[in-house]
C-alpha positions in Angstrom: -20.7 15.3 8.1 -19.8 17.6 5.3 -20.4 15.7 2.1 -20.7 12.4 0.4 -19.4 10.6 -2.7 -20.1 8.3 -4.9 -17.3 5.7 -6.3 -17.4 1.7 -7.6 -13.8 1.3 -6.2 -12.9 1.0 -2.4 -11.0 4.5 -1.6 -7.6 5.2 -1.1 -5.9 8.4 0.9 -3.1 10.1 -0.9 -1.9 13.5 0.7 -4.2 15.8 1.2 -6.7 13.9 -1.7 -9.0 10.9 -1.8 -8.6 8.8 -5.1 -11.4 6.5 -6.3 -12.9 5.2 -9.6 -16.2 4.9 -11.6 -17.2 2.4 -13.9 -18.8 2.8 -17.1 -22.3 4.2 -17.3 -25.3 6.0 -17.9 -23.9 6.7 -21.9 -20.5 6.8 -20.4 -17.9 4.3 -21.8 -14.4 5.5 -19.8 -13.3 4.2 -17.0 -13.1 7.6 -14.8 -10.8 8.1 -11.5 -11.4 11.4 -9.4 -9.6 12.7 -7.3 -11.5 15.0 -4.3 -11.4 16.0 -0.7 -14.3 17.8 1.7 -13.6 20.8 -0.9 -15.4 18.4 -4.0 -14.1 17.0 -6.8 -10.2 18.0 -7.9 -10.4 16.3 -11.1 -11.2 13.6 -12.9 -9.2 11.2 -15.2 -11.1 9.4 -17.9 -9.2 5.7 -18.9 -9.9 2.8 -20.8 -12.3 0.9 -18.8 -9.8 -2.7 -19.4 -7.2 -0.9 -17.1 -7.9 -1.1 -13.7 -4.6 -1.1 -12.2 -3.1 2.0 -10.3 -0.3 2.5 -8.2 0.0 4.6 -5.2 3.5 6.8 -5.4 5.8 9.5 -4.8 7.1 11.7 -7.2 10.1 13.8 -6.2 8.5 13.6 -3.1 4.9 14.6 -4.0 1.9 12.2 -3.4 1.1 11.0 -7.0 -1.2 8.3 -8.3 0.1 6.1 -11.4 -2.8 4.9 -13.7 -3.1 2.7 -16.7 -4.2 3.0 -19.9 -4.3 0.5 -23.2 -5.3 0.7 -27.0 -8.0 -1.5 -26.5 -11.5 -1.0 -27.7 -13.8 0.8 -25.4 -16.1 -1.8 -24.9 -13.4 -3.5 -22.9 -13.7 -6.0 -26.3 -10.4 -7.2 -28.4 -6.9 -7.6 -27.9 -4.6 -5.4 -25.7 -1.3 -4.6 -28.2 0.0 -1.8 -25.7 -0.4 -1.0 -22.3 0.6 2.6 -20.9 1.4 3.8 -17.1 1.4 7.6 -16.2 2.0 9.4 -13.0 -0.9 12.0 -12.1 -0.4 14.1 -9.0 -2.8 13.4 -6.6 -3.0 17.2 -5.6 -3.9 18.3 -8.8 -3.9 15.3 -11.5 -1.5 17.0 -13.3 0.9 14.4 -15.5 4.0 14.0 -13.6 5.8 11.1 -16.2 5.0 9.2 -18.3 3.2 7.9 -20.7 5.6 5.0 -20.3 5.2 1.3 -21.9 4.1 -1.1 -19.8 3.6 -5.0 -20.4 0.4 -5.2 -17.8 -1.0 -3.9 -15.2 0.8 -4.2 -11.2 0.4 -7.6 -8.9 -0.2 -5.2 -6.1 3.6 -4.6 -5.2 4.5 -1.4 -6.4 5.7 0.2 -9.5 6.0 -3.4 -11.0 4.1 -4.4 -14.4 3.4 -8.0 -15.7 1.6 -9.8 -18.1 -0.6 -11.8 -16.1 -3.2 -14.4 -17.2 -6.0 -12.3 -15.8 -4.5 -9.0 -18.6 -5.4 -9.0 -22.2 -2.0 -7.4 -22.7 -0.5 -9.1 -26.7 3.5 -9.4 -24.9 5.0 -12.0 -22.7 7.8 -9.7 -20.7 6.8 -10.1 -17.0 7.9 -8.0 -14.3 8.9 -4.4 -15.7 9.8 -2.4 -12.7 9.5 1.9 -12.8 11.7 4.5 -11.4 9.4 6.5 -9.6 10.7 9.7 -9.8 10.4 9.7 -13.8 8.7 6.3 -14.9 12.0 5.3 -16.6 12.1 1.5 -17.1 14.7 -0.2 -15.0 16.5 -3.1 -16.1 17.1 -6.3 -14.0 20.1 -8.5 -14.2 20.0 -11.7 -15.9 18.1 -14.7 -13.8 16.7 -11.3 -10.9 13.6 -10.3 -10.5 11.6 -7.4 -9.4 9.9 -8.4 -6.3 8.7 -5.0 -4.6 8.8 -1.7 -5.2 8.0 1.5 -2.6 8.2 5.1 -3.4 11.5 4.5 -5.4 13.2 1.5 -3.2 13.0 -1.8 -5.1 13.7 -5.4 -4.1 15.5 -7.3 -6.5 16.6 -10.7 -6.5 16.0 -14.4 -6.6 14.6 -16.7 -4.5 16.3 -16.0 -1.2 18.8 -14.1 -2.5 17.7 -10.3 -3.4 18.8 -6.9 -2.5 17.0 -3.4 -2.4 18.0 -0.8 -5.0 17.7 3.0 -5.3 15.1 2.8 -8.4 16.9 6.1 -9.2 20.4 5.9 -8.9 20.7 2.2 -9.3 22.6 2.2 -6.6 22.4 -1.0 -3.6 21.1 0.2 -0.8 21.6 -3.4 1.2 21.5 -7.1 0.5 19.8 -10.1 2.3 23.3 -11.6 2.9 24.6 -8.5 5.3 21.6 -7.6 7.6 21.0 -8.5 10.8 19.9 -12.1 11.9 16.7 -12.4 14.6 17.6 -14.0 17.6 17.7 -17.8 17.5 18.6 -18.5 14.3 21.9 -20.3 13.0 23.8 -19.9 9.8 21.5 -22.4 8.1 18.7 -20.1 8.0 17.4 -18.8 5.1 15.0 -15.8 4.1 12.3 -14.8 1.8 10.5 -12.0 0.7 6.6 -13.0 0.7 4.6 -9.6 -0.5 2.8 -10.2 3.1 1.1 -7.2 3.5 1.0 -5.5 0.0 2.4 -2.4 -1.2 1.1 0.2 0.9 3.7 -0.4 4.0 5.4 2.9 4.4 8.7 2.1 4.2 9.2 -1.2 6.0 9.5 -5.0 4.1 8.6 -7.9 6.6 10.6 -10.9 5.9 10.1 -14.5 6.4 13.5 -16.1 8.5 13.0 -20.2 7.8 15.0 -22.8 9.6 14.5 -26.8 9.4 12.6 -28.4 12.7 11.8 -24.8 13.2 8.7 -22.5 13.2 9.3 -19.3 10.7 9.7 -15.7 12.2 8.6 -13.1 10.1 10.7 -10.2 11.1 10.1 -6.5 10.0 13.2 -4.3 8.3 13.5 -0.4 7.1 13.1 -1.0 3.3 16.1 1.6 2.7 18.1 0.7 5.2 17.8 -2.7 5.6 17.8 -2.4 9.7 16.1 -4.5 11.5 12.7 -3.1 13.5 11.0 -5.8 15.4 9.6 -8.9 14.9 6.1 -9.8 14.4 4.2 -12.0 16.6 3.0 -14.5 14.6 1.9 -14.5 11.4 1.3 -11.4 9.0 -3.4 -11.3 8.9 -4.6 -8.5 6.6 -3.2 -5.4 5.4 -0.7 -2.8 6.5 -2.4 0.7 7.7 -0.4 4.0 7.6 -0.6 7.3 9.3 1.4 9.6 7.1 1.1 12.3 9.1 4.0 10.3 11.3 5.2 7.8 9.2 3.9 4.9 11.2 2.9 1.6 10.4 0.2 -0.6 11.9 0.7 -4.3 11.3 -1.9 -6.9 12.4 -0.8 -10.4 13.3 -2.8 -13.7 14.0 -1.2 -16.5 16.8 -1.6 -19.8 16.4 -4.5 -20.1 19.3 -6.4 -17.6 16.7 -5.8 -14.3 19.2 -4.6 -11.4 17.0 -1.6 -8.6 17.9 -1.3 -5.3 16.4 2.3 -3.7 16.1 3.5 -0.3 15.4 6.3 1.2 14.2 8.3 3.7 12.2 11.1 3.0 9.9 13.2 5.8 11.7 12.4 4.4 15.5 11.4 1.0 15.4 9.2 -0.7 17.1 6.2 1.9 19.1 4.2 -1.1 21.0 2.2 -4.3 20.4 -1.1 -5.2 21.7 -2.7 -8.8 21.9 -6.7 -9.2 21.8 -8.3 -12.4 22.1 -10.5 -13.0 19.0 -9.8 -10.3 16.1 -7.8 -7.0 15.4 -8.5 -5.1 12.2 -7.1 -1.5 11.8 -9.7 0.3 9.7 -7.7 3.7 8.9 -4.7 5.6 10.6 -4.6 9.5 10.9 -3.1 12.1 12.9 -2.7 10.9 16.2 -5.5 8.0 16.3 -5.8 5.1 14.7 -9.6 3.5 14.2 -10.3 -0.2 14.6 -12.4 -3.1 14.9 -11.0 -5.0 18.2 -12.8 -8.4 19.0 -15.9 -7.2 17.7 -16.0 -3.6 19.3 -15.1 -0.1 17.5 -12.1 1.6 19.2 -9.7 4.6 18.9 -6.5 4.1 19.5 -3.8 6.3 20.2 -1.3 6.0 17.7 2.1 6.7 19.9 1.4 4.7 22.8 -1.5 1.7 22.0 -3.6 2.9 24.9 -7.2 2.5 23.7 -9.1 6.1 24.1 -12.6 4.8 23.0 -15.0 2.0 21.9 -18.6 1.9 21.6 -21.0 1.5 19.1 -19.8 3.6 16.2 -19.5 3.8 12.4 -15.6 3.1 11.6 -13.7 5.2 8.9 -12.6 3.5 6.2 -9.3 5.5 4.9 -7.9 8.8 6.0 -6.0 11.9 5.0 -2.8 12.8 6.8 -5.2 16.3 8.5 -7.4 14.1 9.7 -10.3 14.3 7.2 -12.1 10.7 6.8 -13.9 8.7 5.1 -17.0 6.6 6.0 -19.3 3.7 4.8 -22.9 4.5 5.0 -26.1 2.0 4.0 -25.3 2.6 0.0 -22.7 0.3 -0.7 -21.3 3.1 -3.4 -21.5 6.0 -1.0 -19.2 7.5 1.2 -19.4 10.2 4.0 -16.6 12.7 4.1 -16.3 14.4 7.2 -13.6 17.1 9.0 -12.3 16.7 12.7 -13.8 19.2 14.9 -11.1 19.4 17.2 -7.7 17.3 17.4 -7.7 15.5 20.5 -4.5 15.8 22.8 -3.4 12.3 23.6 -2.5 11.5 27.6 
């Protein structure tokens, strides 16, 4: 163990940098975020404490962390008459883009913005998607929405018609009418985007196939390509974990007789494995090489390439991870954290 931490927010691993917030206190009325790593603190971003929504991103390809602010007072008290979004790296918190306009803060898909009932925002416009790479706005055709956003890939659409954009370019990168089909499924079939497993998916979208006198099949597709990568095993049961180190995806999925699968993949490969437990499957954090879990009960390494289970036992689970390794941990202070370094990588096989 090499140090602990104190934050209000539960962590999130961006790069090299852990990113988490602290609420107002002890004379100080800002809400803060920090951003820090085994090294200490990198810096520190003080907000108004009635903006609580950030974004995880990439700017030009560098990790970056998108956080609100508003012109409301700072006692969280009165009306909200603008909102703002800016880009922070998460390597140094240095502004990337923005301040850019905002009408609320994000559902939890993306680089979206809305007005919802729970913001104290003065506008009506929902749904204002970003360009990631310089916070411009981008603008939707008539009757479209914005229904997801990753990293600069955007689906746009309408019901069960939508398509995924370059956020950049503006370009089409595919549409729901030209990928592939799953296996058993007709002409009548019909599929939806349902924001299963959040924003954090590392370049996949799952979508829901749905068929009369049929059960659904949620089915798992590159979000810039639009190929098709697997499908998942029954329905979509918490959220996505990613390893950036390798790009790959960890998706948890319950069956009907309440037995849960994980899945892996990569949006460049497909499919890695699947494996069924009988009662629960939660992926706790995903690093280099090894992903950490809570399987029926038991803590358990796994190995991230081929599934095989390289330990369980009796041990304290890390909670997010950075793409060398470093982790995060829970201890008895609700607040506090444990950051420690791996000692050694282990050699899978």
């Amino acid at each position: 163990m090499a140090s602990a931490v104190r934050i209000d927010s539960a962590p999130a691993a961006l790069g090299a940098t852990f990113i988490g917030s602290a609420f107002p206190r002890d004379g100080r009325s800002s809400l803060s975020f920090y951003g820090f790593n085994v090294a200490g603190t990198l810096w520190r971003i003080d907000t108004n404490p009635s903006c609580m929504g950030t974004v995880l991103t990439s700017v030009g390809g560098e990790p970056a962390v998108v956080i609100l602010d508003s012109d409301a007072g700072k006692d969280g008290q009165g009306p909200v008459s603008i909102t703002t979004a800016t880009a922070f790296s998460a390597a140094s918190g240095d502004v990337l883009w923005g301040p850019t306009e905002v009408p609320g803060p994000s559902a939890g898909n993306g680089l979206i913005f809305a007005n919802t009932p729970k913001a104290l925002t003065a506008g009506t416009t929902p749904g204002t998607l970003l360009d990631a790479n310089t916070g411009t706005v981008i603008e939707t055709p008539a009757g479209e929405t914005a229904l997801y956003e990753h990293h600069g890939t955007a689906l746009i659409g309408s019901g069960t018609g939508f398509s995924a954009v370059d956020t950049g370019s503006g370009g089409t990168l595919w549409s729901a009418d030209e990928f592939t089909r799953p296996n058993g499924t007709t002409p009548g079939a019909t599929v939806r985007f349902t924001g299963s497993y959040g924003p954090a998916t590392g370049g996949i979208v799952v979508l829901r196939w749905e068929e009369q006198g049929k059960e659904p099949q949620d089915v798992i597709y590159s979000l810039r390509t639009g190929e098709l990568l697997g499908q998942l095993a029954g329905s979509p049961a918490g959220m996505a974990a990613v390893d950036e180190s390798s790009g790959t995806v960890l998706l948890a999925s319950e069956l009907g007789d309440g037995s849960q699968v994980i899945t892996a993949l990569r949006p460049d490969e497909g499919t890695l494995w699947t494996k069924s437990f009988a009662r629960s499957a939660r992926i706790t954090a995903a690093g280099p090489g090894v992903a950490y879990a809570e399987l029926d009960g038991v803590a358990a390494r796994i190995d991230i390439e081929s599934g095989a289970i390289l330990d369980t036992g009796d041990f304290v689970l890390p909670v997010s991870m950075l793409a060398d390794g470093t982790a995060l941990f829970p201890t008895k202070e609700r607040t506090v954290y444990a950051i420690a370094v791996p000692e050694k990588q282990d050699t899978p096989g």
